[in-house]
RODO-260908 format. One record per residue (C-alpha): residue number from 1; residue in one letter; x, y, z. Coordinates in steps of 0.5 Angstrom, whole numbers, plus 500, padded with zeros to 3 digits. Example, Ala and Ser with C-alpha at 12.3 -4.5 7.8 and 13.67 -1.06 7.14 Angstrom:
NODE   pos   code     x     y     z
NODE     1      A   525   491   516
NODE     2      S   527   498   514
This chain:
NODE   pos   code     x     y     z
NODE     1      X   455   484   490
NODE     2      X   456   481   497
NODE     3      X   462   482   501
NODE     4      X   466   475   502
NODE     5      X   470   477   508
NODE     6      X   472   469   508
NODE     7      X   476   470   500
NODE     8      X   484   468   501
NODE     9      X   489   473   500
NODE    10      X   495   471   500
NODE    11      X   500   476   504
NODE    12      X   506   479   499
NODE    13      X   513   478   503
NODE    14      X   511   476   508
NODE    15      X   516   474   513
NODE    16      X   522   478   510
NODE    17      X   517   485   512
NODE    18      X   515   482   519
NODE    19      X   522   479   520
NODE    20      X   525   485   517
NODE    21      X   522   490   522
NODE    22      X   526   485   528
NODE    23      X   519   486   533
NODE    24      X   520   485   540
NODE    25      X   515   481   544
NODE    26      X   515   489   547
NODE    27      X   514   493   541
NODE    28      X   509   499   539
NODE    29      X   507   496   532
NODE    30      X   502   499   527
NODE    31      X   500   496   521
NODE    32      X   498   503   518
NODE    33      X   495   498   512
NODE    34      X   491   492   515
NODE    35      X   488   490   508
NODE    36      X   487   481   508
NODE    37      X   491   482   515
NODE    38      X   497   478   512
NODE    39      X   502   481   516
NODE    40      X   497   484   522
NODE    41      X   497   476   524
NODE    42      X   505   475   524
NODE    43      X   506   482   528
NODE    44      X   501   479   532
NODE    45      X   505   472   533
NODE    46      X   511   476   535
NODE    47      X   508   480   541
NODE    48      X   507   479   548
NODE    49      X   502   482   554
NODE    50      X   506   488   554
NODE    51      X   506   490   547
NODE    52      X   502   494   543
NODE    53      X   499   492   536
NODE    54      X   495   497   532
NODE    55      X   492   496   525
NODE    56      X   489   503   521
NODE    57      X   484   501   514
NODE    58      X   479   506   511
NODE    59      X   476   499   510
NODE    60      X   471   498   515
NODE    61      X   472   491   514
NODE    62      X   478   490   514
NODE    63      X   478   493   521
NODE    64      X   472   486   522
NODE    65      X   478   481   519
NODE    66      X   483   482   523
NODE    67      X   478   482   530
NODE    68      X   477   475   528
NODE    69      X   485   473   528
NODE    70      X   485   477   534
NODE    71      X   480   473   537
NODE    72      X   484   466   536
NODE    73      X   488   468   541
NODE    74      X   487   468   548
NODE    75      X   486   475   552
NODE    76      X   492   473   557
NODE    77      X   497   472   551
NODE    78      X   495   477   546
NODE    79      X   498   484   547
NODE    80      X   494   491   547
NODE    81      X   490   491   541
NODE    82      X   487   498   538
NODE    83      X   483   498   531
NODE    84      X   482   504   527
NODE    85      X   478   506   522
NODE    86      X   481   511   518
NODE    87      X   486   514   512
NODE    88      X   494   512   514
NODE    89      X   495   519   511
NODE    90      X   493   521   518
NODE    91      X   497   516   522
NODE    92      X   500   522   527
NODE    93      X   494   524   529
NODE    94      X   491   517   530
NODE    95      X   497   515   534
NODE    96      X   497   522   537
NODE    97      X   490   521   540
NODE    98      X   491   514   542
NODE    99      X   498   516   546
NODE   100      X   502   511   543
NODE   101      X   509   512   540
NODE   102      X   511   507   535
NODE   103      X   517   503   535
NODE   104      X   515   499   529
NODE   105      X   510   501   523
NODE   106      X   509   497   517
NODE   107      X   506   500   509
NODE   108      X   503   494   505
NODE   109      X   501   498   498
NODE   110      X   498   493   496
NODE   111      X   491   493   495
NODE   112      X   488   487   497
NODE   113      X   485   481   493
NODE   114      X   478   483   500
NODE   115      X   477   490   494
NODE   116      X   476   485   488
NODE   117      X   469   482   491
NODE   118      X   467   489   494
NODE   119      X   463   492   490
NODE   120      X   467   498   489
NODE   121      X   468   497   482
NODE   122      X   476   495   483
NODE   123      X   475   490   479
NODE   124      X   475   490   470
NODE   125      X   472   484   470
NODE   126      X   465   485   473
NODE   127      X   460   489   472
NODE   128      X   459   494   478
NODE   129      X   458   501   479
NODE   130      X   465   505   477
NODE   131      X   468   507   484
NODE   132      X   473   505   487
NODE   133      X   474   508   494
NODE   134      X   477   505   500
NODE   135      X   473   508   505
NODE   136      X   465   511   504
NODE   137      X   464   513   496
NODE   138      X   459   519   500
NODE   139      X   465   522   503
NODE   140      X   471   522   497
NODE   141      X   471   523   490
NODE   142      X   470   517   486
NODE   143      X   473   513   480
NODE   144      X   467   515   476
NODE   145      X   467   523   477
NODE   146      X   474   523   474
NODE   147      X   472   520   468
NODE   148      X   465   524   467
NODE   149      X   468   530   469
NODE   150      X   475   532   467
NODE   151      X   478   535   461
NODE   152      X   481   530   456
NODE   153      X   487   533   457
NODE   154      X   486   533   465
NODE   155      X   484   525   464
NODE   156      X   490   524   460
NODE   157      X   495   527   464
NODE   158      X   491   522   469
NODE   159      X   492   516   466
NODE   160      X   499   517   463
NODE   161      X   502   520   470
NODE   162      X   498   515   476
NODE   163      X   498   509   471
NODE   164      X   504   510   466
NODE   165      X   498   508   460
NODE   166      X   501   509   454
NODE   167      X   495   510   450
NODE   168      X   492   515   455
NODE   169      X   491   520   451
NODE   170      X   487   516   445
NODE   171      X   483   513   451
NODE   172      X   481   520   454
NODE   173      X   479   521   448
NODE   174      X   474   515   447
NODE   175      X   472   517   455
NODE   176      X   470   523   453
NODE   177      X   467   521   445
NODE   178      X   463   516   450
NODE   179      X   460   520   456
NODE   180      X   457   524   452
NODE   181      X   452   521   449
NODE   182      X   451   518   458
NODE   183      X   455   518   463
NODE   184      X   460   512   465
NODE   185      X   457   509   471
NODE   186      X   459   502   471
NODE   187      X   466   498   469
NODE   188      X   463   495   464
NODE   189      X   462   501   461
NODE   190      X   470   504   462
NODE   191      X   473   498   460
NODE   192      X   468   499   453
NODE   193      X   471   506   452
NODE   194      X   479   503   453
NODE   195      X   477   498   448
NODE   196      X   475   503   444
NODE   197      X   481   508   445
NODE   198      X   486   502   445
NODE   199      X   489   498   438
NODE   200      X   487   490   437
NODE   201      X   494   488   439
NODE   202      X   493   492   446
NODE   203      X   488   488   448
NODE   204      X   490   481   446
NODE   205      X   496   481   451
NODE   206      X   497   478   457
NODE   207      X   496   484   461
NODE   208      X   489   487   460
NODE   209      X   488   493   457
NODE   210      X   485   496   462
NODE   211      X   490   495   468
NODE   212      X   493   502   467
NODE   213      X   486   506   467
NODE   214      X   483   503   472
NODE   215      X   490   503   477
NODE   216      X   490   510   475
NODE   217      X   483   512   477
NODE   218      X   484   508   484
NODE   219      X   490   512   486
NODE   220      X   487   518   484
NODE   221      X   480   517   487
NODE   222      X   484   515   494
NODE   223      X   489   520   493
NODE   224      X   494   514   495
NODE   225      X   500   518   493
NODE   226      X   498   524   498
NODE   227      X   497   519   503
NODE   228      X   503   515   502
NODE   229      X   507   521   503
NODE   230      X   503   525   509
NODE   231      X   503   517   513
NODE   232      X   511   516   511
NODE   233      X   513   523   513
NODE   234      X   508   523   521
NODE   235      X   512   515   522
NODE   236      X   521   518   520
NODE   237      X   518   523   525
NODE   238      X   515   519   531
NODE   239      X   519   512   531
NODE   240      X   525   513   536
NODE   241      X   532   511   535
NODE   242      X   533   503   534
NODE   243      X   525   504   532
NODE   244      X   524   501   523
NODE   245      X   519   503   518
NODE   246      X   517   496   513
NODE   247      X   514   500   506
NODE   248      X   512   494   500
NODE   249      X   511   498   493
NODE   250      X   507   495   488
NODE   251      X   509   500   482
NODE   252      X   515   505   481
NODE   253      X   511   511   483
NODE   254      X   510   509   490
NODE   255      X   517   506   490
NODE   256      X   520   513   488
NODE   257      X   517   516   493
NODE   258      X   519   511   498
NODE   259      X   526   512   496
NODE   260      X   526   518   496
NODE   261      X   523   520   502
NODE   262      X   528   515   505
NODE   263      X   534   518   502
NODE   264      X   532   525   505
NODE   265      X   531   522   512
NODE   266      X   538   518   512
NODE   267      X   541   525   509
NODE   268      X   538   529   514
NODE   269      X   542   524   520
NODE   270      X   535   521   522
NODE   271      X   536   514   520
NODE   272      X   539   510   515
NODE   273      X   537   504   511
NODE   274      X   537   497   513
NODE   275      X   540   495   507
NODE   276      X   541   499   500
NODE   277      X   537   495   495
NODE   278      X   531   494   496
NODE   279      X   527   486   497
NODE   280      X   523   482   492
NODE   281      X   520   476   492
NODE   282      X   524   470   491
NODE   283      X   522   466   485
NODE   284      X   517   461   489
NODE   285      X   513   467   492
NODE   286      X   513   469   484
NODE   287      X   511   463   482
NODE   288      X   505   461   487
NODE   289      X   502   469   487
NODE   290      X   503   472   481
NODE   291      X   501   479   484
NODE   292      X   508   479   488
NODE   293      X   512   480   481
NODE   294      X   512   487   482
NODE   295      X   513   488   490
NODE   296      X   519   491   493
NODE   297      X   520   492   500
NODE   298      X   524   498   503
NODE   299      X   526   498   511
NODE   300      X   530   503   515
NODE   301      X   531   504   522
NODE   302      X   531   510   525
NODE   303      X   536   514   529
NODE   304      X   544   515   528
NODE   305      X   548   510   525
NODE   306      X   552   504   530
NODE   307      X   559   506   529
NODE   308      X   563   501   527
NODE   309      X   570   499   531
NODE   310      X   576   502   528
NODE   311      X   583   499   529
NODE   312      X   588   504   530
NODE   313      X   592   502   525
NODE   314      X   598   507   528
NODE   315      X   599   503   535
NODE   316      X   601   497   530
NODE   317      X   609   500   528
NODE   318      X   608   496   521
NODE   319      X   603   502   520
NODE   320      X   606   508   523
């Protein structure tokens, strides 16, 4: 399927992560996820000619969406803008070879609805080939390795901890019942081995059986946990005091690890939290993108926390 660099993707918490992050018009920013560039064009709005905005995706593509929002404004206006192909698992080094130091980083976890019509095998509803990578499928392990090579158990203990499925062990099983007579190669023929693995019941619901396997398989072949971690920990470490991280989760893993990352950097006096619980999406964003139902925005600020002004209360002989 052809790529469709035009198809509409709509931007999860938008203003609340952009205006979370409080960006000046001097700022270092870096969105370390650029995906539709929903967030890339509202940083870019708030930055003038002394700021720097740098947008990092291991989709090549997302790198050619956001040049054209970049080109809608004029060069005398716009900051300095630097576009990076590559793994925000690597942002230390990428930022490090740019010699900049950010003051402002966003994470949207999300994967964007771009994925859908790339070919990849990111969707259950088409036919394609079973690979769901990011970046080239030559260089990293894909969806269809997994399933054609690990153990049942290994498939299973996949399934059950990146994509909380119930039925992994049942499907894992149909997986392995089914690649022996060929290997899985497309969606279809995944999305066969679920149906396979899984009760009549659990594909009559609203949510189609093979979202877990198939969110599992993604995680996996990207490594998104790993890179979560390695790209959340290199930004705590570089953004100076007063600086802000934004992260929008999309499921309890990644918000955990998000939580407790956080947790661990306010506790070892390298920052603190914006606001303790995290922000969703308001009803009305609920109701217009479904997709945004499961978002969840965290925000933290680096450095010390401001120390509030205290009363004496000794000074007043009332309280003495």
């Amino acid at each position: 399927m052809e790529n469709d660099l035009t198809r509409t993707h709509e931007t999860v918490l938008l203003h609340e992560t952009v205006d979370g992050l409080e960006i000046k018009a001097d700022d270092v920013v870096v969105d370390a996820t650029l995906g539709g560039a929903g967030h890339f064009r509202e940083a870019l709005t708030k930055l003038g000619p002394k700021g720097v905005l740098v947008g990092i995706d291991a989709d090549a593509d997302a790198l050619i969406r956001a040049q054209k929002v970049v080109d809608e404004i004029p060069a005398a206006e716009r900051p300095t803008v630097r576009l990076v192909n590559g793994n925000f698992r690597d942002l230390g080094a990428l930022l490090d070879a740019e010699g900049l130091t950010p003051t402002k980083v966003m994470f949207d976890l999300g994967w964007s609805a771009f994925h859908l019509t790339s070919g990849r095998g990111f969707s259950f509803k088409v036919d394609e080939p079973l690979l769901m990578t990011y970046g080239d499928p030559s260089e990293s392990t894909t969806a269809g390795d997994l399933v054609n090579h690990l153990s049942e158990s290994s498939l299973a203990d996949l399934l059950w901890s990146l994509g909380e499925e119930r039925f992994a062990k049942s499907i894992a099983k149909s997986v392995v019942l089914q690649r022996e007579n060929a290997p899985i190669e497309t969606t279809t023929q995944l999305v066969e081995a679920i149906g396979e693995g899984t009760p009549s019941w659990y594909q009559h619901r609203r949510i189609h059986p093979a979202t877990k396997t198939f969110q599992a398989l993604r995680i996996a072949a990207n490594d998104e946990l790993g890179a979560l971690r390695d790209g959340l920990a290199a930004a705590i470490e570089r953004v100076p005091a007063g600086g802000r991280i934004a992260v929008i989760s999309f499921h309890s893993i990644e918000d955990r690890i998000v939580k407790v990352m956080f947790r661990d950097a306010v506790e070892a006096g390298k920052g603190s939290l914006v606001q303790r619980k995290p922000i969703v999406p308001s009803s009305e964003e609920n109701t217009k993108n479904p997709r945004a139902r499961s978002a969840k925005l965290r925000l933290y600020t680096s450095g010390p926390p401001a120390v509030k002004n205290r009363i004496n209360l000794t000074s007043f002989p009332a309280y003495a």
